[in-house]
KOLVO-59104 format. One record per residue (C-alpha): residue number from 0; x, y, z. Coordinates in nm, 3 decimals. Each point is the difference from the previous one (the first is absolute). Layout:
% KOLVO-59104
<node num="NUM" xx="X" yy="Y" zz="Z"/>
...
***
This chain:
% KOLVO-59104
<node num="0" xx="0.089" yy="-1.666" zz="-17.324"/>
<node num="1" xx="0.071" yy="-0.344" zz="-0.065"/>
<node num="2" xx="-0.268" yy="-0.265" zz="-0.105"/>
<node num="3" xx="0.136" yy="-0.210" zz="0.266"/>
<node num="4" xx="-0.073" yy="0.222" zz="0.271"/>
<node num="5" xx="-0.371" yy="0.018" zz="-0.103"/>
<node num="6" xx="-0.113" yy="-0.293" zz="0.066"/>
<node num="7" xx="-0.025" yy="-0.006" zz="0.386"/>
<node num="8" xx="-0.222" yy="0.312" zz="-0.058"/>
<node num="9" xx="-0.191" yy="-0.143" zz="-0.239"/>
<node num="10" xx="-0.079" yy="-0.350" zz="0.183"/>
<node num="11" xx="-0.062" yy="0.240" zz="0.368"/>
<node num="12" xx="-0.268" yy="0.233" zz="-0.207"/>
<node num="13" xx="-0.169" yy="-0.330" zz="-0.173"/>
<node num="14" xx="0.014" yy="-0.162" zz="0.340"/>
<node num="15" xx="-0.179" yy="0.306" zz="0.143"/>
<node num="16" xx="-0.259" yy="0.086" zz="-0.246"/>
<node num="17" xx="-0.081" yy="-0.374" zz="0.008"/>
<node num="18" xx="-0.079" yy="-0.008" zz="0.399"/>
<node num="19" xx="-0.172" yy="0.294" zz="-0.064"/>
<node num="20" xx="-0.202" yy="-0.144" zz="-0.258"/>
<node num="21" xx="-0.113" yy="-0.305" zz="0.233"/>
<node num="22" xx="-0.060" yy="0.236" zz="0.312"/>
<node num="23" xx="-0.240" yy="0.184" zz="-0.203"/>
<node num="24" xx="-0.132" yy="-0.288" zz="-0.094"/>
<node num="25" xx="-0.026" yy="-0.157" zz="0.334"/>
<node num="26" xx="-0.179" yy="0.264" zz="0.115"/>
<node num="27" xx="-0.259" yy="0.070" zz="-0.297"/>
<node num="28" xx="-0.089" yy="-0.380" zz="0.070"/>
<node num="29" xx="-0.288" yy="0.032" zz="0.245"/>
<node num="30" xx="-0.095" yy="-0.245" zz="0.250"/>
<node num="31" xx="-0.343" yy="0.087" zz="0.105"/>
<node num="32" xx="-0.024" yy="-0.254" zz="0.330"/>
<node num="33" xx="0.096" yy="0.250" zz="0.278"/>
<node num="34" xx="0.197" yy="-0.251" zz="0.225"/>
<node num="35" xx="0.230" yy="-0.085" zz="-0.268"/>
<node num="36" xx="0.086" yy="0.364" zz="-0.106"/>
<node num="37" xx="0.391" yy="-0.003" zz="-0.023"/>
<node num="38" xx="0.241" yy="-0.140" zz="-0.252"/>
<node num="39" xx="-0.140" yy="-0.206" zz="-0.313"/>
<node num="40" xx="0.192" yy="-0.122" zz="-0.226"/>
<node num="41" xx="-0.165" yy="-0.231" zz="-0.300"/>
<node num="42" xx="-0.230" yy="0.086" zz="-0.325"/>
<node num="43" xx="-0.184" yy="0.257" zz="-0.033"/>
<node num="44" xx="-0.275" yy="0.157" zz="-0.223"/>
<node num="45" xx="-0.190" yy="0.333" zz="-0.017"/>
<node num="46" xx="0.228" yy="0.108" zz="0.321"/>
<node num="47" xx="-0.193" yy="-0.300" zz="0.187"/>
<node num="48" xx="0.208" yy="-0.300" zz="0.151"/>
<node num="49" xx="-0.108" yy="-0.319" zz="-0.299"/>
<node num="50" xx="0.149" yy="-0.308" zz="-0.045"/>
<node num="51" xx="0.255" yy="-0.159" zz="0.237"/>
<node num="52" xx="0.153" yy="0.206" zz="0.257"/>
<node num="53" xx="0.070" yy="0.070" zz="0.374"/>
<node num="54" xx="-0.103" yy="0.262" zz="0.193"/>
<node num="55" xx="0.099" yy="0.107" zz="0.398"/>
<node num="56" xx="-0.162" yy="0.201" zz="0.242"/>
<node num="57" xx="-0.140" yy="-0.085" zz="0.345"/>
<node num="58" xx="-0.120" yy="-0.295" zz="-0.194"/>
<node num="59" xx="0.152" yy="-0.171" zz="-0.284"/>
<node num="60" xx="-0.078" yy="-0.158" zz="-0.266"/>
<node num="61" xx="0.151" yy="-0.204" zz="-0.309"/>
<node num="62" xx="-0.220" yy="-0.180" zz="-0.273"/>
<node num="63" xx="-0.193" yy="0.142" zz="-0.274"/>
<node num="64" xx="-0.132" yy="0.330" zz="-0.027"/>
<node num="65" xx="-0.316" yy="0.171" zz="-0.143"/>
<node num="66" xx="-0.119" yy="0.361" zz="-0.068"/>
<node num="67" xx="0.283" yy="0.072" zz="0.293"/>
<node num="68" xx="-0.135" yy="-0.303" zz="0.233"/>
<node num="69" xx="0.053" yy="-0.327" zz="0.091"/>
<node num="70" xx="-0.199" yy="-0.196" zz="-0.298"/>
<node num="71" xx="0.080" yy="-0.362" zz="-0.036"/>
<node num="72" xx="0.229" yy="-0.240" zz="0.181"/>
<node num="73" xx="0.231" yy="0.153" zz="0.282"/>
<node num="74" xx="0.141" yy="0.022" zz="0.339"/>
<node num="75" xx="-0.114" yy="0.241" zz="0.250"/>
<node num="76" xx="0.143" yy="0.062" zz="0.343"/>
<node num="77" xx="-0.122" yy="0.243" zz="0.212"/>
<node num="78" xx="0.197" yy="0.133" zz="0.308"/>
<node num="79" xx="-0.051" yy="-0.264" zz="0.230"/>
<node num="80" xx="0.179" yy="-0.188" zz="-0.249"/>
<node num="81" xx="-0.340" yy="-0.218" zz="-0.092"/>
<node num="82" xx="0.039" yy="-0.145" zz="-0.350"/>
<node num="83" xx="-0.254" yy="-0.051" zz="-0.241"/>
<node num="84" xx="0.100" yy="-0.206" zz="-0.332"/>
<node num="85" xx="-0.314" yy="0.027" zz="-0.249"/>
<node num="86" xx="-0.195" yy="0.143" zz="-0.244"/>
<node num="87" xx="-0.087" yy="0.390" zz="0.032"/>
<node num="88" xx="-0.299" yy="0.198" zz="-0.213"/>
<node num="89" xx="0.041" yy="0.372" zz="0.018"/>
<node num="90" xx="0.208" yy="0.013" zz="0.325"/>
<node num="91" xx="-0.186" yy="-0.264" zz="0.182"/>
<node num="92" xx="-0.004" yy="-0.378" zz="0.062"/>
<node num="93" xx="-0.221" yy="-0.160" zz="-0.216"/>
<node num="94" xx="0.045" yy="-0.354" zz="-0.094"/>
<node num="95" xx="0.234" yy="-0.297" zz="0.136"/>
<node num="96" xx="0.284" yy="0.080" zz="0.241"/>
<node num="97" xx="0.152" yy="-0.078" zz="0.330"/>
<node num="98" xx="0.021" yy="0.195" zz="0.287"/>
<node num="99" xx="0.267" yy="-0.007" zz="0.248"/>
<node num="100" xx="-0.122" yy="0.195" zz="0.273"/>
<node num="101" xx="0.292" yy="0.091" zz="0.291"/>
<node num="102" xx="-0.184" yy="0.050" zz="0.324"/>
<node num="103" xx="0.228" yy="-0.132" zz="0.258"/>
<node num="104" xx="-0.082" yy="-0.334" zz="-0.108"/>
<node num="105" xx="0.037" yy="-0.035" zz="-0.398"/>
<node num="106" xx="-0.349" yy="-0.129" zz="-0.136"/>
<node num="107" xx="-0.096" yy="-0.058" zz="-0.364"/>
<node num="108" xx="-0.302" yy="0.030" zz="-0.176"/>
<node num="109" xx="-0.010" yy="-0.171" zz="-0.356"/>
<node num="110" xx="-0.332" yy="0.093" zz="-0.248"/>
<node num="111" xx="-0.155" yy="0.222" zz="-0.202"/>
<node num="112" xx="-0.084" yy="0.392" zz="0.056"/>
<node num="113" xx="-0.226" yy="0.243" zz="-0.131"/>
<node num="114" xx="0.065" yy="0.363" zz="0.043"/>
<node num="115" xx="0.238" yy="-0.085" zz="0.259"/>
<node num="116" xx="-0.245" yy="-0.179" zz="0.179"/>
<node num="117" xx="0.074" yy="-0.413" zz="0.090"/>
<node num="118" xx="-0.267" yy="-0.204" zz="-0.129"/>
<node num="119" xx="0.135" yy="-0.337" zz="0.085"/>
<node num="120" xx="0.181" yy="-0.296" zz="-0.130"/>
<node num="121" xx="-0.155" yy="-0.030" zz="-0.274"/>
<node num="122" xx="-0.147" yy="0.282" zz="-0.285"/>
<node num="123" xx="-0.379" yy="-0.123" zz="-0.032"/>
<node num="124" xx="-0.155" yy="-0.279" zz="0.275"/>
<node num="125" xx="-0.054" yy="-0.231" zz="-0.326"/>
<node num="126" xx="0.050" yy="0.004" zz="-0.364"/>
<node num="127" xx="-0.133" yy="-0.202" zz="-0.233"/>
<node num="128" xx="0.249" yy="-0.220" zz="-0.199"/>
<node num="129" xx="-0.243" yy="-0.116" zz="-0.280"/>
<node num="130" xx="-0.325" yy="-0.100" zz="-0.110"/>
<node num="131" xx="-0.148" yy="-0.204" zz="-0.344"/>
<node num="132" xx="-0.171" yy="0.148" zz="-0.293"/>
<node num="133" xx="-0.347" yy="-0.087" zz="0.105"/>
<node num="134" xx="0.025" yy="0.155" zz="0.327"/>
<node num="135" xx="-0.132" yy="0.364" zz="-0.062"/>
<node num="136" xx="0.015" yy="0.183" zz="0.388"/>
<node num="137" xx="0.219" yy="-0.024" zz="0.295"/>
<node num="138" xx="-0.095" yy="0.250" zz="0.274"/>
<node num="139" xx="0.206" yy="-0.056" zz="0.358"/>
<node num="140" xx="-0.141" yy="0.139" zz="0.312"/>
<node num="141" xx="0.197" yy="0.049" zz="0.307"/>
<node num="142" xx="-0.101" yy="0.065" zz="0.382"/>
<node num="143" xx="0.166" yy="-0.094" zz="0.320"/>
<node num="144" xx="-0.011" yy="-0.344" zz="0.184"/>
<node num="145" xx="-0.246" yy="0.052" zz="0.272"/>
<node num="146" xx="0.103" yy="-0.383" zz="0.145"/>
<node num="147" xx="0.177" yy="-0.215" zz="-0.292"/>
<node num="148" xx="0.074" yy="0.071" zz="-0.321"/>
<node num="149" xx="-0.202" yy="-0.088" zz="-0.316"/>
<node num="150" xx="0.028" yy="0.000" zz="-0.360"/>
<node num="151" xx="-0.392" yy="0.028" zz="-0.170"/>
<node num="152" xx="-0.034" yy="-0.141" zz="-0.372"/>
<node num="153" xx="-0.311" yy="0.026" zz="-0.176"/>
<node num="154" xx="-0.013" yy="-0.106" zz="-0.363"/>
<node num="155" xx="-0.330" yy="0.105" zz="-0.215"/>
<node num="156" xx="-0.066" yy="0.017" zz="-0.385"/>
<node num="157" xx="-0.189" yy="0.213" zz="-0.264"/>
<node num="158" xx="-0.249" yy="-0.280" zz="0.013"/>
<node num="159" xx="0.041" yy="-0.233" zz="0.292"/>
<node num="160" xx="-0.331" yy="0.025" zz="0.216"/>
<node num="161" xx="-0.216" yy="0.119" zz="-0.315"/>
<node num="162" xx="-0.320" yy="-0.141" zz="-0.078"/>
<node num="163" xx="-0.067" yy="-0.101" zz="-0.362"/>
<node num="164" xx="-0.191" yy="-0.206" zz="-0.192"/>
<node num="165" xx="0.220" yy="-0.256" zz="0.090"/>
<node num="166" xx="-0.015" yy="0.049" zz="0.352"/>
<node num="167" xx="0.252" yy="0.147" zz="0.254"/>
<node num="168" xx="0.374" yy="0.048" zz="-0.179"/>
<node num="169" xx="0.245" yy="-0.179" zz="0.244"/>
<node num="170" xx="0.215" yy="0.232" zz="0.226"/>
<node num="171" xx="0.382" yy="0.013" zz="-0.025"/>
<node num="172" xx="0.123" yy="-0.237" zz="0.299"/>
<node num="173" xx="0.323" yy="-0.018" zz="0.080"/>
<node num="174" xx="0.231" yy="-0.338" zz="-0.105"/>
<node num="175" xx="0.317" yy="0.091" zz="0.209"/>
<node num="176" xx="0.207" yy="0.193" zz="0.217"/>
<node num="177" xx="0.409" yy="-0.023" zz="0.038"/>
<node num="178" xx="0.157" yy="0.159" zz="0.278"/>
<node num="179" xx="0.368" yy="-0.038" zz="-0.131"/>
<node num="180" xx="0.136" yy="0.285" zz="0.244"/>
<node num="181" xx="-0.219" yy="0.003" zz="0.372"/>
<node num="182" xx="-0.299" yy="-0.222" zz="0.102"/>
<node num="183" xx="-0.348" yy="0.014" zz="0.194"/>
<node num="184" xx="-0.177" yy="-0.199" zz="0.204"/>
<node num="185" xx="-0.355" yy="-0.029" zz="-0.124"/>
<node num="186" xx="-0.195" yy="0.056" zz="-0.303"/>
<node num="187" xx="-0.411" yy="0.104" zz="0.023"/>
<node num="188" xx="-0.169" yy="-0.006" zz="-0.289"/>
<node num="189" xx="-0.323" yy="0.230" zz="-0.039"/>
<node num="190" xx="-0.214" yy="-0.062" zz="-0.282"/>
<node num="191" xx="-0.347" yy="0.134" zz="0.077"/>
<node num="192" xx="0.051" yy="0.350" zz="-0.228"/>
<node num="193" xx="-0.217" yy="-0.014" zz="-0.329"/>
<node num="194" xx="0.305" yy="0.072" zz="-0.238"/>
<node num="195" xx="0.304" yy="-0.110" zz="0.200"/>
<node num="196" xx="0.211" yy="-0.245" zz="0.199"/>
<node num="197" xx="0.196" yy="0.132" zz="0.274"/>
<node num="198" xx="0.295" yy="-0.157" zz="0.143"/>
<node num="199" xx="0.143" yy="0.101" zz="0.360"/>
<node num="200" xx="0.364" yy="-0.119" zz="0.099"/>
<node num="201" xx="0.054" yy="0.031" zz="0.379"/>
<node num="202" xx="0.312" yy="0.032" zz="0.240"/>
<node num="203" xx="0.220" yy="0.154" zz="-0.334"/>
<node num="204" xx="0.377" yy="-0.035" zz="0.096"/>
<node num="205" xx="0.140" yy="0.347" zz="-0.180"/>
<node num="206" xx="0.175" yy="0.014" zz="-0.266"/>
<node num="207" xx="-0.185" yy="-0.232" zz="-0.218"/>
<node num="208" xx="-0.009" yy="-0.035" zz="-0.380"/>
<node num="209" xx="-0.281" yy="-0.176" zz="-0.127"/>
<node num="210" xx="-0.143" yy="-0.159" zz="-0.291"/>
<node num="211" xx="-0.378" yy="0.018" zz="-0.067"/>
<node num="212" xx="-0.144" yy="-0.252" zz="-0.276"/>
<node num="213" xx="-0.357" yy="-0.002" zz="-0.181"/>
<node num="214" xx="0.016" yy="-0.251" zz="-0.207"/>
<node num="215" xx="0.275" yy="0.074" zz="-0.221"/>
<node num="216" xx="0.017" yy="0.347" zz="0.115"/>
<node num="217" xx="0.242" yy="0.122" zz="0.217"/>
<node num="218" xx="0.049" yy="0.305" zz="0.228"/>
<node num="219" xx="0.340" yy="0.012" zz="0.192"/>
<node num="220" xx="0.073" yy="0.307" zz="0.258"/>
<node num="221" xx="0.272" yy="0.083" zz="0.265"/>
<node num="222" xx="-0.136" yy="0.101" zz="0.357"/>
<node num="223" xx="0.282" yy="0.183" zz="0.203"/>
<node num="224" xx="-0.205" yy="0.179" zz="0.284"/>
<node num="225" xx="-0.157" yy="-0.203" zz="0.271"/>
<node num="226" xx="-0.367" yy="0.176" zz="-0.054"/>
<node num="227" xx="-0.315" yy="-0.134" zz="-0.145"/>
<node num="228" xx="-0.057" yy="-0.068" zz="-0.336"/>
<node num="229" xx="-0.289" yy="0.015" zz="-0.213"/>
<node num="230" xx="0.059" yy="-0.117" zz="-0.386"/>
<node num="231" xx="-0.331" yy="0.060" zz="-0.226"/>
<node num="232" xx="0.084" yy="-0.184" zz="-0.328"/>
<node num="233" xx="-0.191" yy="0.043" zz="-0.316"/>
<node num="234" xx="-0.015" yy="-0.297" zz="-0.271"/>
<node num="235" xx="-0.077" yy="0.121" zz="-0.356"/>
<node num="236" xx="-0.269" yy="-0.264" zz="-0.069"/>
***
């Protein structure tokens, strides 16, 4: 037999082992999300989808995979054709994303998710962008405006309000306030406590970022949520 003649064989057999080596890969990659049991095709490790890859059922989904599910940033659509582009931990939504949600009427809902829960727009109802060396504790409090919404700041020291032989140590007061994103209306001031000052800003417009000052200590935190706020602040000295 010519060598010439061979060749077709040869190139048909590697072409078929080959497609049988990726079927049986194909199907030792698992994808362990029931609704998008199918065809996957993408990385794969310990016979569980990982990595980059795509995967169709009833549902499908293409993004990163973990452990054989959705883990990381990805696209799911489900078979109403809603889309959500996000981030996914262990087959669920769980971080940023947006939803597009196909109802008769296309709606969207933008946020953060936990477990495949919505939480809202934003991840936490404040964080707190930074604070000086002197200031030792920040604990935030949150509760639901019963009429409008406040934001409570009381400011107290290791010593302020002690009695010494020098007489009463001075409370921490506070010097200033910035609202450089939102506003309010009013500010009270309460300052019959022994060891603090409290501070009570009325009529909050949400969301606010604001600067706190003692002196020249500073305390700055973003406020998302319209709720009540209460901001205990603890000066080292």
């Amino acid at each position: 037999m010519k060598l010439d003649s061979l060749y077709p064989k040869l190139i048909s057999l590697f072409l078929i082992l080959f497609i049988v080596q990726l079927v049986s890969y194909a199907q030792d990659c698992k994808v362990l999300d029931p609704n998008l049991l199918g065809v996957y095709t993408g990385d794969c490790k310990n016979g569980k989808a990982e990595g980059q890859g795509k995967s169709v059922g009833l549902h499908s989904y293409e993004g990163e995979f973990k452990a054989g599910l959705p883990d990381g940033e990805g696209i799911y659509t489900d078979e109403k054709e809603s889309v959500f582009k996000g981030q996914f931990k262990k087959g669920k939504r769980e971080g940023y994303g947006e939803y597009i949600i196909k109802n008769g009427m296309d709606s969207v809902l933008t946020g953060y998710w936990k477990k495949n829960v919505y939480v809202g727009l934003y991840e936490t109802p404040y964080k707190l962008i930074s604070k000086t060396s002197m200031v030792n504790t920040i604990n935030i409090n949150t509760q639901a405006p019963k009429t409008f919404p406040t934001i409570e700041v009381s400011i107290e020291s290791f010593i302020g309000g002690v009695i010494d032989v020098h007489g009463e140590n001075p409370k921490p007061t506070l010097t200033g306030v910035v609202f450089s994103k939102g506003t309010y209306h009013l500010m009270d001031e309460m300052t019959s406590q022994q060891k603090k000052n409290v501070y009570i800003f009325n009529n909050v417009i949400y969301p606010a970022t604001v600067s706190f000052r003692f002196g020249t200590e500073e305390v700055i935190v973003d406020f998302y949520e319209v709720k009540n706020y209460k901001v205990g602040i603890v000066l080292r000295n």
